[in-house]
N, C-alpha and C positions, 0 to 999 in steps of 0.2 A: 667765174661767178655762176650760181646753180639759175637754173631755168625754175622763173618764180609764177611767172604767170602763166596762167590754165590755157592750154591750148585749146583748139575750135569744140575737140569734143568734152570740154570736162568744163562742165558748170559747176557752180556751188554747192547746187543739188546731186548732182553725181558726188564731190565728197561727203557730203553728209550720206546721200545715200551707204556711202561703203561703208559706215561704222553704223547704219539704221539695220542693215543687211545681216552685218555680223551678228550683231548681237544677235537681232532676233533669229537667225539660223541656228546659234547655239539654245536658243530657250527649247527650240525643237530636238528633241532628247531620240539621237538616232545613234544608239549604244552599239554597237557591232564587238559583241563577247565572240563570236565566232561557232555558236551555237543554233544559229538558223533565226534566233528571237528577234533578229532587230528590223526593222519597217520604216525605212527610209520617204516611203510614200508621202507624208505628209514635208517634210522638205522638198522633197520632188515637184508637189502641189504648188507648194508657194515658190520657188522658182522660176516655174513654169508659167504661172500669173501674172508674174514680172517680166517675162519675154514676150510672153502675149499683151500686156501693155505697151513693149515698145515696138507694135507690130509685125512681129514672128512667129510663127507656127510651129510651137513646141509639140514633140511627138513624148507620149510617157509610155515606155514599154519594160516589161516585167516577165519573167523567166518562175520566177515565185511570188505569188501573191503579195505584195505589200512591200515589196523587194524595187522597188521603182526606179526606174535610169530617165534623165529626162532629155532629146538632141531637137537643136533647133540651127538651124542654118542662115546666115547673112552674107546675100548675093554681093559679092563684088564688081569692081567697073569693068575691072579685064575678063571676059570671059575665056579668055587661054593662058591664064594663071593656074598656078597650082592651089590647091585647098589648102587650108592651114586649120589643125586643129587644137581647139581649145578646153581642155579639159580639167574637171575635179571632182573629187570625190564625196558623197552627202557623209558617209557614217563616222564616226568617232570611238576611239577607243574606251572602254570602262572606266571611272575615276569614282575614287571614295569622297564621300563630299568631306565625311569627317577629316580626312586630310588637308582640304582647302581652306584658304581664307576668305573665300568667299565662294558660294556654292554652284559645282560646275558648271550646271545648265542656267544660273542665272540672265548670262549675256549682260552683265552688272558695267555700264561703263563709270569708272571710279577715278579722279586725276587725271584724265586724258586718257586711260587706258582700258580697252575693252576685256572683260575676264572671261574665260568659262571653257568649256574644253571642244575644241574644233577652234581657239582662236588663232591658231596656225596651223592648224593640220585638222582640214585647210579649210573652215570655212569662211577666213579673210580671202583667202584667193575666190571660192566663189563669189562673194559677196562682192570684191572689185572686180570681175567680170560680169556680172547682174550691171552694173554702178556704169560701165564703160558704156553698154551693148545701150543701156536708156537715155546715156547723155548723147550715144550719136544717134539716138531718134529723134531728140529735140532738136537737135540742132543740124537735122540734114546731113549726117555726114557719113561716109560709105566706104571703103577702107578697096586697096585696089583686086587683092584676092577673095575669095570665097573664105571664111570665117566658118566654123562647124562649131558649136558652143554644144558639148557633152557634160552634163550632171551623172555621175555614178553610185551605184549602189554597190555595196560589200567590198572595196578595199583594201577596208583594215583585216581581209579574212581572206580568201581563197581569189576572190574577184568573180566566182563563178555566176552571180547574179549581175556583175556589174559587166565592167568591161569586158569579160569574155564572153558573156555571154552577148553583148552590142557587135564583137570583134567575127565571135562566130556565126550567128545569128539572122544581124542586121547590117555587113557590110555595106551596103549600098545607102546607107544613109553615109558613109564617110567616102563616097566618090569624089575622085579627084584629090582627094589629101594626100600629103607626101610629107607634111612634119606637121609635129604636136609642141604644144607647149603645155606643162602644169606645176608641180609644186617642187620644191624644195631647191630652189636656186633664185638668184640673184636679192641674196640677205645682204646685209653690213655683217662682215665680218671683222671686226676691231682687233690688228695682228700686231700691233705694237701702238708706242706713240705716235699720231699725225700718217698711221698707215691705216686706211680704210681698205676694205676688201670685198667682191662681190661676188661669190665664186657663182659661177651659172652652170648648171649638173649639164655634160654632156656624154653620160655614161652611166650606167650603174651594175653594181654584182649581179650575177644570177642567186635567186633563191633556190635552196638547198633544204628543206624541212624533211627530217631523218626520223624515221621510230626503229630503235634499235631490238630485239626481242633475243631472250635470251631461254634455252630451255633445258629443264636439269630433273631431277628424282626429288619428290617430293619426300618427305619425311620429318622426323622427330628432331626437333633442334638439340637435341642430347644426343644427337648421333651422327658418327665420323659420315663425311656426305664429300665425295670428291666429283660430283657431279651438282654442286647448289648452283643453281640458276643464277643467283643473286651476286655471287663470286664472282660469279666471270662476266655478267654485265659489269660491276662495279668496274673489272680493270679494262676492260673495256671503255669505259666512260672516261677513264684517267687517262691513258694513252691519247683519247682524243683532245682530252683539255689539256694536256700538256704538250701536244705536241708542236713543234716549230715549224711551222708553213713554210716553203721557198720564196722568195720576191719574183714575181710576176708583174713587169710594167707594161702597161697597156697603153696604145698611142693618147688619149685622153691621160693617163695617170702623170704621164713623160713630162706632156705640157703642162700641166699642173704644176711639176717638180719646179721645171726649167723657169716657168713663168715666177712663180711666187721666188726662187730661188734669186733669178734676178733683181725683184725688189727690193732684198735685203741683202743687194751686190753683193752676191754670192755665185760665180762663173762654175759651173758644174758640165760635167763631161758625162750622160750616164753610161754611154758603152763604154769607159775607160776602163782599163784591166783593175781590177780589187775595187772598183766604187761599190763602197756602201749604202745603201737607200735608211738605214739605220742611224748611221751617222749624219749625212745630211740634212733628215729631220730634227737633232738633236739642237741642229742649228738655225733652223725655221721659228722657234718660238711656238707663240699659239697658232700661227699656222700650219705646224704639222695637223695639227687636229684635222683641217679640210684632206689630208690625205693618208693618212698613218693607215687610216684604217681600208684602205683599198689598193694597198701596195702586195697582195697577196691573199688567197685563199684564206677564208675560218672557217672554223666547227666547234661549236661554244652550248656543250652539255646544258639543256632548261630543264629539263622533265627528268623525274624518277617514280615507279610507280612499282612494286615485290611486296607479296607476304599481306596475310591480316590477320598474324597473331606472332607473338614473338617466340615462342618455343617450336614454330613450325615452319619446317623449310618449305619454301613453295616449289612449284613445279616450272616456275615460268615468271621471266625479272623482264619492264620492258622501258627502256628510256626515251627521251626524246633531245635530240641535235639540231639547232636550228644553223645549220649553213650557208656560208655564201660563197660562190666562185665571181671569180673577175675573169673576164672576156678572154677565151681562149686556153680557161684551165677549168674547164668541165671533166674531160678525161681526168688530168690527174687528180680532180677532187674525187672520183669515183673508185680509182685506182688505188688508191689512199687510203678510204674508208674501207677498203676491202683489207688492206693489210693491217687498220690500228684494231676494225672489231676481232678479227682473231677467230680461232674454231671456236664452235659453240655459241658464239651471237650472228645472227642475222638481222640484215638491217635493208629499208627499201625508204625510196622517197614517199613521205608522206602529202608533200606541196612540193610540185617544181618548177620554176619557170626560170625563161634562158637572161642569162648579161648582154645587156645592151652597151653598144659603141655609138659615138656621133660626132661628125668632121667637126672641129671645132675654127676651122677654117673656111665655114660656107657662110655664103652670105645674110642668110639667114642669122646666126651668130654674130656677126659684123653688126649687122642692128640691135641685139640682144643688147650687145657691151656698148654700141655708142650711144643706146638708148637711157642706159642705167646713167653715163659719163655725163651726160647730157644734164640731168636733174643733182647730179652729184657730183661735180668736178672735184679734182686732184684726188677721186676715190679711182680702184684700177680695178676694171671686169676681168676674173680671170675663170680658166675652166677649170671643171672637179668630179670628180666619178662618186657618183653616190653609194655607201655599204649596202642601205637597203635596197629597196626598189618600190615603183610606180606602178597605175593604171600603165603606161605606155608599154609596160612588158606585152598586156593582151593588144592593145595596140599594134604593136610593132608586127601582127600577124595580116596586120594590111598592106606591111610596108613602108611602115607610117614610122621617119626614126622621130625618137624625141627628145625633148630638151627639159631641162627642169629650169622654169624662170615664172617666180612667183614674188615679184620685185616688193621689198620693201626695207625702209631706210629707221635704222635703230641706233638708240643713244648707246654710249661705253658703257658695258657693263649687264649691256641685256644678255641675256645668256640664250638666244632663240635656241640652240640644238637642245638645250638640254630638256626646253619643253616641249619637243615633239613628246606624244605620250608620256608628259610629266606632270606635276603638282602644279596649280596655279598657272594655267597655262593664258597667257594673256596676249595681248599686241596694242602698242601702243596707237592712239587715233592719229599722231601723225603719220604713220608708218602706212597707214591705210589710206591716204591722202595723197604719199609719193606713190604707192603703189597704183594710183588709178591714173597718174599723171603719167608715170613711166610705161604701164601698157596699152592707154591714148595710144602713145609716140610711137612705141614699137607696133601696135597691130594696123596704124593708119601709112605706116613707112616701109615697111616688109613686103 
């Protein structure tokens, strides 16, 4: 039977708080195009008002103007505990309002469900760690580690304002931490009938952002050109979108396989001679989805940009690749990309940051999953390596591994992945309710 009643730190007021939170962090329109324009500061402001209510000394520091990170720290009982850090990110990606159903920055709660764009990514997860940090003010309660609660600026972009620059910068406000918690694990993942799923991120790709430049003899588009710039990025571009990646299983990918494989008693051997990682997902269901896509390196053609007139050849065609490697094929993504662009395109990282791995067998994880079980019985925590990536990438330059667990419990049929930067991006007000109860449990028992 699920754990119904609110534990010591989660009053009434903390769940209302988590959905009072949300919304109004989404009416705050902190747009990250990835153009320098966006100004996170005013979320930062009212976060920071809300730590400082629940007696905490939030610090706001800024690298660019208006670019705001906000870190406030809660003292634990053990003083020879390690730190645990708590992080999320303020900005949000672009959204057309004329595509919604309701308009993005409204914070609209409509049916039980709160709309707008950051309602999972992520300004539910700050909003239930705002909601956590004030109900253990009220009610006295003190968790046994040092707790570090990080608000981030830029993200959705390079991170260079946000986390990197917290990571390079301001180390010493993260003393003591040795793991992180934030977004995008411990969802409902619905993988069949009466099969609930929680995957909690203990990994993810390295990013890989490519501009590929291609350079040739300009001239007359009525004239023979065996040096067009534009030719040889175009096959260049093809090679890489067609080309078939090797299977690379990384110890977090393995236990994914094996884990989920066992639910749907299915006994898999991966070192056996001829196992297919192809075929066994074929057999997964909708849960291949938690791993299809991190059973191997991509490089997935975004950007084109040659020419500004059509009867004239340009001198210079130049594209963009956005990449991912998994943990331990950074050489051969690079080795790769040397042999698909070919003579005549050169190519350089535009963004790069490294794949993260994390024991999925520490104790720390142990609480993650009996924390989710706890509030959800006969649901199964299991782990998952995320395609993209986190703040904890700049993170991890502490030391600091991380975990993606940004708990919340969702009806059949919500489709959460697909509205990370999607249309109508919403989270239902229950969801926001188990999510303040489940990380109560885990950041007072960790």
């Amino acid at each position: 039977m699920a754990e119904t009643t609110n534990p010591p730190g989660v009053d009434d007021l903390a769940l209302d708080e988590s959905v009072t939170f949300t919304s109004e962090l989404i009416r705050i329109d902190t747009t990250n195009s990835g153009d320098g324009s966006c100004r996170e500061r005013p979320a930062a402001e009212y976060v920071a008002e809300r730590l400082a209510a629940a007696g905490l000394e939030p610090t706001l520091l800024e690298r660019t103007p208006g670019r705001t990170n906000v870190v406030a720290r809660i003292e634990g009982t053990d003083p020879s505990a390690d730190a645990l850090l708590v992080h999320g990110h303020l900005d949000v990606v672009p959204a057309e309002a004329a595509d919604w159903t309701v308009h993005p920055f409204s914070g609209e709660v409509r049916d039980g469900v709160v709309w707008g764009r950051g309602a999972v990514d992520m300004k539910n997860m700050d909003a239930m760690i705002l909601a956590v940090v004030r109900g253990w003010a009220r009610a006295g309660v003190r968790p046994r580690r040092d707790i570090v609660i990080a608000y981030t600026a830029d993200e959705e972009a390079s991170a260079e304002d946000g986390s990197g620059f917290l990571a390079d910068r301001h180390p010493e406000l993260f003393e003591g931490c040795t793991e992180g918690i934030s977004e995008s694990g411990a969802f409902t993942f619905h993988a069949g009938p009466g099969m609930s799923l929680y995957p909690i991120a203990a990994g993810e790709r390295g990013t890989g952002w490519l501009r590929l430049t291609a350079e040739g003899r300009a001239g007359h588009g009525s004239k023979v050109n065996r040096a067009n710039a534009v030719s040889a990025l175009a096959a260049a571009v093809a090679r890489i979108g067609e080309y078939e990646w090797p299977v690379r299983l990384t110890p977090t990918v393995r236990a994914a396989l094996t884990e989920i494989a066992a639910l749907h008693h299915i006994r898999v051997d991966l070192d056996a001679p001829g196992f297919d990682v192809d075929e066994l997902l074929g057999k997964l269901g909708p849960a291949a989805a938690l791993v299809e896509s991190t059973v191997r390196n991509s490089a997935n053609p975004t950007m084109l940009d040659a020419g500004y007139k059509v009867n004239v050849i340009p001198g210079r065609a130049t594209a963009h690749i956005d990449g991912r490697m998994v943990p331990g094929a950074e050489d051969e993504f690079i080795e790769t990309m040397d042999r698909l662009t070919g003579p005549g395109v050169d190519w350089e990282f535009h963004h790069r940051e490294v794949p993260l791995q994390a024991p999925v067998d520490s104790p720390t994880y142990a609480k993650m999953r009996a924390a989710v079980e706890l509030f959800d019985p006969g649901a199964h925590a299991v782990p998952y390596c995320m395609s993209g990536g986190t703040d904890a990438k700049q993170f991890s330059r502490l030391g600091i591994t991380g975990y993606g667990f940004s708990p919340l419990k969702l009806p059949v049929g919500f489709d959460y992945q697909a509205l990370f930067h999607g249309v109508d991006e919403r989270v239902p007000v229950d969801a926001l309710h188990f999510g303040v109860r489940v990380l109560d449990h885990f950041l007072r028992t960790v």
